[in-house]
FIDRENTOR-896714 format. One record per residue (C-alpha): residue in three letters; x, y, z. Coordinates in pm, whole numbers, padded with zeros to 5 digits, always signed. Layout:
<sites>
ALAXYZ;...
</sites>
This chain:
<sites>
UNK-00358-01230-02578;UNK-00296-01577-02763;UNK+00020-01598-02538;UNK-00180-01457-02284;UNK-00415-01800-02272;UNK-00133-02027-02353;UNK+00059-01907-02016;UNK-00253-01921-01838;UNK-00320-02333-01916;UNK+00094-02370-01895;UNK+00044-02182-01516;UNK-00215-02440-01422;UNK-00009-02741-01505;UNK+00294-02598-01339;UNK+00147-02498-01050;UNK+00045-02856-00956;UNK+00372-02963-01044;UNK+00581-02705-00871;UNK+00823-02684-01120;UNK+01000-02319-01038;UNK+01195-02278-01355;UNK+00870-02305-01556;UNK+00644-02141-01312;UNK+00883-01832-01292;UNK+00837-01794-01685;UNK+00479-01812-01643;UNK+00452-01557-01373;UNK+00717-01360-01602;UNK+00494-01354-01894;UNK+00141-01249-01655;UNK+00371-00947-01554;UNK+00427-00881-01848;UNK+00100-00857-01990;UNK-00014-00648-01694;UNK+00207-00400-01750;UNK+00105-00365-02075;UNK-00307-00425-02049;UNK-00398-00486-01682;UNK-00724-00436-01752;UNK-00796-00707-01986;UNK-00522-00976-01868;UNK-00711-00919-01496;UNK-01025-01030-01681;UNK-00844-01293-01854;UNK-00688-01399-01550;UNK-01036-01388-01372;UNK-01203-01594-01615;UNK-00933-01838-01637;UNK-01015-01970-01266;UNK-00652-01948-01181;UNK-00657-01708-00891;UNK-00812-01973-00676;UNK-00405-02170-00786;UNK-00246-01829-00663;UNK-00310-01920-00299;UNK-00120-02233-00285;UNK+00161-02129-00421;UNK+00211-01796-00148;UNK+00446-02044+00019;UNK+00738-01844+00217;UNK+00981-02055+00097;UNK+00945-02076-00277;UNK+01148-01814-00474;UNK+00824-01735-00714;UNK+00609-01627-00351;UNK+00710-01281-00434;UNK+00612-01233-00791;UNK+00312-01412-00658;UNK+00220-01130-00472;UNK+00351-00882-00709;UNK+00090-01048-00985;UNK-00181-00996-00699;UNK-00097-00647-00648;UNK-00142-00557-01026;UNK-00417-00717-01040;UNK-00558-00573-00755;UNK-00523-00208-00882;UNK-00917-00313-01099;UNK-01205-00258-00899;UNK-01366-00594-01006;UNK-01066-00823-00871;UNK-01060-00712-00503;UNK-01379-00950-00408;UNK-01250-01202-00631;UNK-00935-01198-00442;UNK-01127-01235-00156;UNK-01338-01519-00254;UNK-01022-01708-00411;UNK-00889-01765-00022;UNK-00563-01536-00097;UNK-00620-01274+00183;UNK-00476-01525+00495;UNK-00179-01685+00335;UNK-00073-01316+00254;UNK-00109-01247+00559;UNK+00120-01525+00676;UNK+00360-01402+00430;UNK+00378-01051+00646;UNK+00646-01267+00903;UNK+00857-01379+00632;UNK+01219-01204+00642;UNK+01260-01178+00279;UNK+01200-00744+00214;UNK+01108-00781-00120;UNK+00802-01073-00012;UNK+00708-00806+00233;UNK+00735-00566-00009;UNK+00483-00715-00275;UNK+00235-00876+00030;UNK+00203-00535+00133;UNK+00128-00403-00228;UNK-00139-00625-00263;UNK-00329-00639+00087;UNK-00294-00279+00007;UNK-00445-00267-00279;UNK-00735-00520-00195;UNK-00847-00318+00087;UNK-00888+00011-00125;UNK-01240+00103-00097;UNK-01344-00291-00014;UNK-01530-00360+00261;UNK-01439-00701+00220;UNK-01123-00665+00159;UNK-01083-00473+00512;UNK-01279-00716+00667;UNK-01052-01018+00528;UNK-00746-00858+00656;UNK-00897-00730+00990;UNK-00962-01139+01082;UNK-00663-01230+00922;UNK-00506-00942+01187;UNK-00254-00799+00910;UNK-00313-00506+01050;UNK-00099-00596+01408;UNK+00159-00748+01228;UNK+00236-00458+00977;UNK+00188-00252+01256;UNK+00478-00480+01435;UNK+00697-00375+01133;UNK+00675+00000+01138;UNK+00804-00003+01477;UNK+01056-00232+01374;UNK+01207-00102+01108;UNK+01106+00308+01195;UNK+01471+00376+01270;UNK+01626+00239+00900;UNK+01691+00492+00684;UNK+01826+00288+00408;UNK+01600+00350+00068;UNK+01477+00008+00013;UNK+01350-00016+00381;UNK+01156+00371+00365;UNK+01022+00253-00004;UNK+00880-00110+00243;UNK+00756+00130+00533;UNK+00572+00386+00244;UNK+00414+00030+00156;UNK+00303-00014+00484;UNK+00156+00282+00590;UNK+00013+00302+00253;UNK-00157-00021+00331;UNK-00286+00085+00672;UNK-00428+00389+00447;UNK-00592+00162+00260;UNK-00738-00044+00551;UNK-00900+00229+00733;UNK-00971+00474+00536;UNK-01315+00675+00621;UNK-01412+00328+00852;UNK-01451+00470+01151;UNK-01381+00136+01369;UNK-01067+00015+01161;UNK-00938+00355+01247;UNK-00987+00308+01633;UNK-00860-00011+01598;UNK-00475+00096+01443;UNK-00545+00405+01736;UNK-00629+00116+02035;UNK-00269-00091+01876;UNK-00101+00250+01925;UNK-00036+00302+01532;UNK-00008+00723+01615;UNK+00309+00773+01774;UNK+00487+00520+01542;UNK+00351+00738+01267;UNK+00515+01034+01421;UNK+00817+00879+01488;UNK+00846+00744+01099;UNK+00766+01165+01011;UNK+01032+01269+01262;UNK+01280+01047+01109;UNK+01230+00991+00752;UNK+01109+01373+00684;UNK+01357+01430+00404;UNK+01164+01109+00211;UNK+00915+01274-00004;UNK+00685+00961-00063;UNK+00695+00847+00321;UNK+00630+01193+00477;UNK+00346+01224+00246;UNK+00170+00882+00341;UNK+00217+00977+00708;UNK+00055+01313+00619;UNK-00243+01081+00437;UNK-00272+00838+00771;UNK-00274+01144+01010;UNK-00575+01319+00772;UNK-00776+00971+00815;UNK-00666+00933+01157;UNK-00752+01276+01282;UNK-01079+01315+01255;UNK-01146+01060+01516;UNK-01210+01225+01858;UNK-01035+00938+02024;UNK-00727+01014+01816;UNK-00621+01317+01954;UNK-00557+01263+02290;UNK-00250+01000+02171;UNK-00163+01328+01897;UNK-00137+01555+02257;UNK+00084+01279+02379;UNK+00344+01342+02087;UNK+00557+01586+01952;UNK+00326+01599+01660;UNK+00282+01984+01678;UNK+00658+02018+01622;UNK+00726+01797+01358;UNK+00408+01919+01144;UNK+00559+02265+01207;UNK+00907+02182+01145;UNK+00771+01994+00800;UNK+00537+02296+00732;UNK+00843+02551+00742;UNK+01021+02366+00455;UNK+00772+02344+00218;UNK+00734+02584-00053;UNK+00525+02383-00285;UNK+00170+02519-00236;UNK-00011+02189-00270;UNK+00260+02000-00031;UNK+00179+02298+00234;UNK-00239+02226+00133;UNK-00168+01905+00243;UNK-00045+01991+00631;UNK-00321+02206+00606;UNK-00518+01954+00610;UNK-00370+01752+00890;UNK-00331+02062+01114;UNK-00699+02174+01052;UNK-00849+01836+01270;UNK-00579+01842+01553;UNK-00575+02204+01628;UNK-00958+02142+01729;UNK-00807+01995+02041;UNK-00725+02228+02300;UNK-00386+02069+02415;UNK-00301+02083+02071;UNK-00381+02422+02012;UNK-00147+02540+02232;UNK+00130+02284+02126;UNK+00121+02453+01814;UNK+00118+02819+01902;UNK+00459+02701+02126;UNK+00615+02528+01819;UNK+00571+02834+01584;UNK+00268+02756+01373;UNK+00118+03117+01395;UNK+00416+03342+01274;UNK+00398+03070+00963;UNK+00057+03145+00904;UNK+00125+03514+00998;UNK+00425+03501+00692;UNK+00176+03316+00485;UNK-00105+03602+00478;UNK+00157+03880+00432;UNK+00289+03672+00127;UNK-00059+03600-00032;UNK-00264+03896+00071;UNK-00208+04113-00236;UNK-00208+03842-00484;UNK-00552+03752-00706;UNK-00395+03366-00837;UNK-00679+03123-00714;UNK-00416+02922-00507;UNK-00307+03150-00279;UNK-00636+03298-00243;UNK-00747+02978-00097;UNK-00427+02947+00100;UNK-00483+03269+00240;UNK-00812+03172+00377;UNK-00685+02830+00531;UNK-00386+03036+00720;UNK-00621+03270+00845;UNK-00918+03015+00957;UNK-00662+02830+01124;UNK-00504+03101+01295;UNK-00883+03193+01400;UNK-00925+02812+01573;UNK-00624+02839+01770;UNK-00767+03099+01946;UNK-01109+02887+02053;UNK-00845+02711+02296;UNK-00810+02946+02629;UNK-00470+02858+02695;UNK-00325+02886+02340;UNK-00574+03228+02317;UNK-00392+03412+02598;UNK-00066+03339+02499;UNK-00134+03490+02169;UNK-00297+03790+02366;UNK-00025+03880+02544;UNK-00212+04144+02790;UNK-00317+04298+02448;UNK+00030+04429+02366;UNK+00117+04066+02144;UNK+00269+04102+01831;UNK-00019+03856+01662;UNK-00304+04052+01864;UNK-00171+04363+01710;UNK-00095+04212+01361;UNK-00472+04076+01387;UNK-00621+04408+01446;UNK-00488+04487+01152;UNK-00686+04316+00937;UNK-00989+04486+01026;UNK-00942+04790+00831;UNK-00838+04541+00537;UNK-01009+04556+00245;UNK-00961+04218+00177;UNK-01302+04011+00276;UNK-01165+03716+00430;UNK-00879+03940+00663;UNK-01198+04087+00743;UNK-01352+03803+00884;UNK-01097+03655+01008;UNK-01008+04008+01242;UNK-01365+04038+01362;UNK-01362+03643+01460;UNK-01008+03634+01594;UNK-01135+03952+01843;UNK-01462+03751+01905;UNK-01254+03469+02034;UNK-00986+03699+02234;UNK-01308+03834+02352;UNK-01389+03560+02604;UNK-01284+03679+02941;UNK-01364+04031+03128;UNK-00984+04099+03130;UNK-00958+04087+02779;UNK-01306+04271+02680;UNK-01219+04508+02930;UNK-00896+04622+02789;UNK-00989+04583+02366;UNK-01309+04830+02476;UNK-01060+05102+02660;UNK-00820+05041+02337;UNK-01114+05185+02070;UNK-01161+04798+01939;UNK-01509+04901+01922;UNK-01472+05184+01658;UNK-01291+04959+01473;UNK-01572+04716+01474;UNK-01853+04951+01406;UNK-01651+05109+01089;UNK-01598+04795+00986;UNK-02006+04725+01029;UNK-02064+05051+00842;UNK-01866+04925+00526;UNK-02071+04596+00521;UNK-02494+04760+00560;UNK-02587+04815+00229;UNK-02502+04458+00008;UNK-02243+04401+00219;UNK-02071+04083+00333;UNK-02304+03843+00548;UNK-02002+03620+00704;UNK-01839+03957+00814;UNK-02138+04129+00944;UNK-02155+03803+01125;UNK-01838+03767+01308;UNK-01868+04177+01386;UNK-02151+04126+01549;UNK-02019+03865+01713;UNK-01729+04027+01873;UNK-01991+04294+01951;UNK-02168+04102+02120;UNK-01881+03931+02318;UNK-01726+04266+02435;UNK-02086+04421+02593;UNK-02084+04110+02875;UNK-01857+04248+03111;UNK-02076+04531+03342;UNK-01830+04726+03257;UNK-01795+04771+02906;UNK-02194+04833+02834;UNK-02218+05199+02908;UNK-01892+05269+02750;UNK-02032+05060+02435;UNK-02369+05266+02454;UNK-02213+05606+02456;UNK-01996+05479+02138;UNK-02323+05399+01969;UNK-02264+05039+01942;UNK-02676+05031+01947;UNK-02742+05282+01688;UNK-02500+05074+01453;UNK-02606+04714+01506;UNK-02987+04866+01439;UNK-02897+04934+01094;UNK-02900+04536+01020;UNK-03268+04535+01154;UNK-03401+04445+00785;UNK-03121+04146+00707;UNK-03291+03865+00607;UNK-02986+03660+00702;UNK-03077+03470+01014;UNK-02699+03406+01174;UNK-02671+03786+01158;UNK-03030+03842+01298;UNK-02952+03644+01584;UNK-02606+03827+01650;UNK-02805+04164+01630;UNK-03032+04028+01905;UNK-02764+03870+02113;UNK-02580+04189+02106;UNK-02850+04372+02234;UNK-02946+04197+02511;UNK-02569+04230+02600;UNK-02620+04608+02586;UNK-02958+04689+02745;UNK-02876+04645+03131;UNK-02946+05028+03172;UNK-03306+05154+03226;UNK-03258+05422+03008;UNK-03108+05210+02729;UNK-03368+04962+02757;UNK-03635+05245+02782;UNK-03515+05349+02430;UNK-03488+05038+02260;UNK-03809+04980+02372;UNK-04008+05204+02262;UNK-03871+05179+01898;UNK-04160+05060+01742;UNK-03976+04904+01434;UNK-03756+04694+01631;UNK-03996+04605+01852;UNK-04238+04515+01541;UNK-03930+04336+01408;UNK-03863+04132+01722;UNK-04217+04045+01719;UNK-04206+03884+01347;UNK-03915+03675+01446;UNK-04056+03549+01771;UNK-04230+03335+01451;UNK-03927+03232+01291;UNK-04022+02879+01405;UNK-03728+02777+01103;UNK-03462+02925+01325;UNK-03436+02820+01680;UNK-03183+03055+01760;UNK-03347+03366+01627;UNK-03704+03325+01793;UNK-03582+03240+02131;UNK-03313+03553+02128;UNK-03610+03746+02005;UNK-03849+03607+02343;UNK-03547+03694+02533;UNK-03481+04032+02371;UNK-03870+04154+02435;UNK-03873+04024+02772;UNK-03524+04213+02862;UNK-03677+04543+02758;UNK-03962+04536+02951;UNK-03726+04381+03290;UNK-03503+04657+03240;UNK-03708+04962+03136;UNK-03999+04904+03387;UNK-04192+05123+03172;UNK-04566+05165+03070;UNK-04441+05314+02739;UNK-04208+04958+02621;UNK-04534+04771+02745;UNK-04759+04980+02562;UNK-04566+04932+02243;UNK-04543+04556+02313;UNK-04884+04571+02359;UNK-04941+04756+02047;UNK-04658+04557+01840;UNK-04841+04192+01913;UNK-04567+04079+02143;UNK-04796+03949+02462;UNK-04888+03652+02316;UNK-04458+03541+02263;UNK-04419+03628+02619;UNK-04667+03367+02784;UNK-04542+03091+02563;UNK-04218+03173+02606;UNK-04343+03098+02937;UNK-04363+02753+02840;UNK-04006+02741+02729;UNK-03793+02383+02807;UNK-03508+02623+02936;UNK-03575+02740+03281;UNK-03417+03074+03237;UNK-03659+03167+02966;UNK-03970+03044+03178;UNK-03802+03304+03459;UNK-03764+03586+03235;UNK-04094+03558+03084;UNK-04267+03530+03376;UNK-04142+03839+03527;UNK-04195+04049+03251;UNK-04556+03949+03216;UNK-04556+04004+03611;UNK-04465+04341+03507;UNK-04728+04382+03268;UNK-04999+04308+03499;UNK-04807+04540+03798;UNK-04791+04839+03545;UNK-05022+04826+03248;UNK-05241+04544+03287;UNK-05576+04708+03162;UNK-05410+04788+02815;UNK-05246+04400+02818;UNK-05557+04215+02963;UNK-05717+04131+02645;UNK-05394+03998+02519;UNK-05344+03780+02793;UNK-05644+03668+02800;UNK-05630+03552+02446;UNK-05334+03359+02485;UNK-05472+03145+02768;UNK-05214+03284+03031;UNK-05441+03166+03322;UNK-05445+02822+03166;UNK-05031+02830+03162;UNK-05017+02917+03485;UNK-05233+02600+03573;UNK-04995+02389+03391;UNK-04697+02529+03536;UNK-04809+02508+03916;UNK-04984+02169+03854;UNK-04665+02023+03684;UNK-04479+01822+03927;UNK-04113+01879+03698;UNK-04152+02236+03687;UNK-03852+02415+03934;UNK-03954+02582+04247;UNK-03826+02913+04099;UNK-04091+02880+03790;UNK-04341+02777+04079;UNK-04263+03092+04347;UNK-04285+03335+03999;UNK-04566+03203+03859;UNK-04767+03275+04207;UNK-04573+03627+04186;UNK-04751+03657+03871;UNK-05101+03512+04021;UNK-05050+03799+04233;UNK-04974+04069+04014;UNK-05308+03969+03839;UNK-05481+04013+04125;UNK-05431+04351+04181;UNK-05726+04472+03930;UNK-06099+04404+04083;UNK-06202+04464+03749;UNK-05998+04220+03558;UNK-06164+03928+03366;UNK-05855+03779+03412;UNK-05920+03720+03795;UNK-06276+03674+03710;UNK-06108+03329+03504;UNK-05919+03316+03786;UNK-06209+03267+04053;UNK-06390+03051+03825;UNK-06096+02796+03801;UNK-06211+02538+04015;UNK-06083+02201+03936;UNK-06098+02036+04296;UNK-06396+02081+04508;UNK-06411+02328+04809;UNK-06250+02616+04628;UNK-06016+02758+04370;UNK-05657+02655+04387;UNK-05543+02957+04223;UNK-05704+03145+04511;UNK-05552+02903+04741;UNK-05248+02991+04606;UNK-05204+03336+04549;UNK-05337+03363+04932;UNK-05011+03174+05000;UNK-04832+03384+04810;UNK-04915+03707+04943;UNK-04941+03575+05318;UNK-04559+03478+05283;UNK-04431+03789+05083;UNK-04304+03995+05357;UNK-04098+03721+05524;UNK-03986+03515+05247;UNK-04051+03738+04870;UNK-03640+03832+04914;UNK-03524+03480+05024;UNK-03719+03198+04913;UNK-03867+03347+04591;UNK-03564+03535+04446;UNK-03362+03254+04201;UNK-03052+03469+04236;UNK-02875+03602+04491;UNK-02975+03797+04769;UNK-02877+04130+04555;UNK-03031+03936+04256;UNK-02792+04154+03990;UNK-03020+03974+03635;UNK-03325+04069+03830;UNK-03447+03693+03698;UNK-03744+03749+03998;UNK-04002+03993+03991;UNK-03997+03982+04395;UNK-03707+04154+04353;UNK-03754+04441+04079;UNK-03888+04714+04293;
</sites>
């Protein structure tokens, strides 16, 4: 450290003369002592005042410029020198030095913008005015086709230093997007794929790179898909293939990209890869089994890339899916029920799994999970459940396989992503009068639907559970599913789901609880009553923003109410009077029935003229 502080004061003096012999040996002697402490000779260096010397002498045509930089770059490696750096004025002449010819100047500039930028806002915003980022830019498209070793060891510099420059900055990243740094970057992969180092920076730049939204339609515009497959198939190191993984994970969300993967071979890797791993209990390929098979299940969110692999259900990866169900490996599992959940998104497709005895598979697979069994695959059953009962088709056939008496069993999970799956699947089912009719006069899942109409912590659950009570009464037409309703404490949920910001909700409410008053009203009055349905009903007429269809069912329902002499609920009705010269609740139900046998079908009816949801009450029968 003695020679440390001698070079130091000899640097100063010879950096005002510009004597290169002499300054060479000083540089000589600070690289040294780097190498051996850079810790302590940065500090040295740092309290010296010499970095502010460094800057004048990053001259392009000096022969010390590059140990210069390389001195820079060292010391650049300690947190505490990048602002430093900064401060000393060395970012722009470094920056200068990226148009100099001389490889191993670009070389060390790049090493030590690099190196400044890590994790330095400052840095990054010191080279982003300087615009290093262009020029280096500039050089990768340059020099991309070079395959020599010292020019890939100057382009893993550069893309390194790009890393460095926009890493997990969100605008620096759309800036190297906007100069069109993404197919350069697959270019350099395409080319220099047999360089270890360089394929793994591009891998690093992609990772930052993709998870910008903005990025991916210039990824479509590539052969990206290709390469990352082609690179995927040679690697056999687990932590190299981790690290596509983690590349291919953010792309494949786009749907173009989805299906330039399934086209370049991605799925029979990941196929191979959960064969190889399934049986195996080593922590890494555990965790590689999972990523294959999570993957595998987002390729199939895109619809294009999802048919191909479905193959009119006779594909070799729809069949190689389905059996992973029976697995007894948890994550196969999950992945089988989700994968089906996602080929499960058209009638076609629902249509033919359901006539294939998909749904046995899903219920047995239900049945193994009731008692402590696993929430994420109870889940993703339900979910495929649920996804197979939309088609018209497929309900009765689902209800005569017991699909009903099989999702009731998870009626006391506390988990609320499988509560709202049971619910969702339900309401799928329950089209049928007779269905509905049963469901509905099960007094623990009606008592149960009831509780989590007040699961005001989950969104999700309480409005499926509004929508679930409102279905059974729409479908069953019942005094019994009323009664129990009634009985249950489910009244008061129906008139505010009433009140519900989504228009369909409002609909179906309202023509349940125009049911209610049609059928059973004397054993529902109180209930109404209590929770102030005559004062909704003002709100909702009086509202100027409420939809004509909420506005024609909510006089429906004025109607309905009506019917009873003896109700106090048209006694509140009559007394109503907030404009002079008579009630407008009178005024309007007298509308209302006046104009139901002309316009109750047409104007009043939300649907169509057949009106299959039955979303009006004018046209239940």
């Amino acid at each position: 450290m003695d020679n440390l502080s001698d070079t130091l004061k000899k640097l100063k003096i010879t950096a005002v003369d510009r004597t290169d012999d002499s300054l060479e040996g000083c540089l000589d002697c600070l690289l040294q002592a780097l190498a051996q402490n850079n810790m302590e000779t940065s500090e040295k260096i740092q309290g010296s005042g010499i970095l502010q010397l460094f800057a004048s002498l990053l001259v392009p045509q000096s022969s010390c410029t590059a140990k210069v930089a390389n001195i820079i770059a060292e010391i650049a490696k300690n947190e505490f020198m990048r602002i430093p750096c900064v401060d000393a004025g060395l970012i722009s002449p470094l920056v200068q030095l990226l148009n100099s010819k001389d490889q191993e100047v670009l070389l060390q500039t790049g090493r030590a913008l690099g190196n400044i930028c890590y994790d330095s806002h400052e840095g990054r915003s010191a080279v982003d005015q300087a615009g290093g980022a262009q020029i280096v830019i500039d050089h990768l498209r340059s020099l991309c086709s070079k395959t020599d070793p010292a020019n890939e060891k100057l382009l893993t510099v550069f893309c390194g230093m790009l890393m460095n420059y926009s890493n997990e900055n969100d605008s620096l990243q759309a800036q190297l997007i906007n100069m069109g740094v993404i197919p350069t970057l697959v270019k350099l992969l395409g080319i220099h794929c047999q360089n270890a180092a360089l394929t793994e920076m591009c891998l690093v730049a992609f990772g930052n790179l993709a998870e910008l939204e903005s990025s991916k339609e210039q990824f479509a515009s590539t052969n990206i898909a290709e390469e990352l497959v082609k690179l995927f198939k040679k690697q056999i190191d687990h932590d190299k293939r981790e690290m596509v993984f983690e590349v291919l994970a953010p792309l494949a969300e786009n749907d173009a990209i989805k299906l330039q993967l399934v086209e370049a071979g991605l799925v029979e890797c990941l196929l191979e890869i959960v064969q190889q791993k399934v049986d195996s209990d080593k922590e890494e390929d555990i965790a590689e089994l999972k990523t294959a098979s999570d993957l595998m299940v987002l390729l199939l969110l895109g619809d294009e890339s999802m048919q191909k692999l479905f193959e009119g259900g006779k594909g070799n990866v729809f069949q190689r899916v389905l059996s992973w169900i029976p697995s007894n490996n948890h994550q196969l599992q999950l992945a089988g029920a989700l994968a089906i959940a996602n080929f499960a998104r058209n009638d076609g497709n629902c249509i033919h799994m359901v006539d294939n005895g998909i749904v046995e598979k899903l219920m047995d697979l239900l049945d193994r999970h009731v008692e402590d069994g696993n929430v994420t695959v109870q889940h993703a059953a339900l979910s495929a459940l649920r996804n197979l009962a939309i088609p018209v088709i497929n309900k009765a056939k689902m209800l005569s396989a017991g699909v009903t008496e099989a999702v009731l069993k998870f009626l006391k999970s506390e988990m609320p992503p499988v509560q709202f799956k049971l619910l969702g699947t339900l309401r799928m089912l329950i089209d049928a009068q007779e269905a509905a009719e049963q469901l509905g006069k099960n007094v623990k899942l009606v008592e149960r639907l009831v509780e989590w109409c007040e699961a005001k912590d989950h969104a999700g659950v309480m409005g499926e559970s509004n929508r679930l009570l409102s279905a059974l009464i729409r479908h069953s037409k019942s005094k019994d599913v009323i009664k129990t309703i009634v009985q249950s404490g489910g009244i008061k949920h129906l008139v505010t789901m009433a009140t519900s910001e989504h228009v369909i909700m409002q609909n179906e409410a309202l023509v349940a609880l125009a049911l209610i008053a049609a059928l059973e009203l004397g054993t529902a009055e109180k209930d109404l009553e209590g929770a102030k349905l005559v004062q909704i009903l003002h709100t909702l007429l009086a509202d100027e923003r409420s939809a004509p269809e909420i506005k024609y069912n909510s006089m429906v329902l004025i109607c309905a109410l009506m019917g009873s002499v003896a109700s106090a609920l048209l006694k509140e009705l009559e007394a109503w009077n907030p404009w002079a010269g008579g009630s407008i609740f009178l005024d309007v139900a007298g509308m209302a029935l006046s104009a139901l046998p002309t316009v109750v079908f047409s104007v009043l009816c939300c649907c169509t003229d057949e009106c299959p949801s039955n979303l009006c009450f004018a046209c239940i029968p």
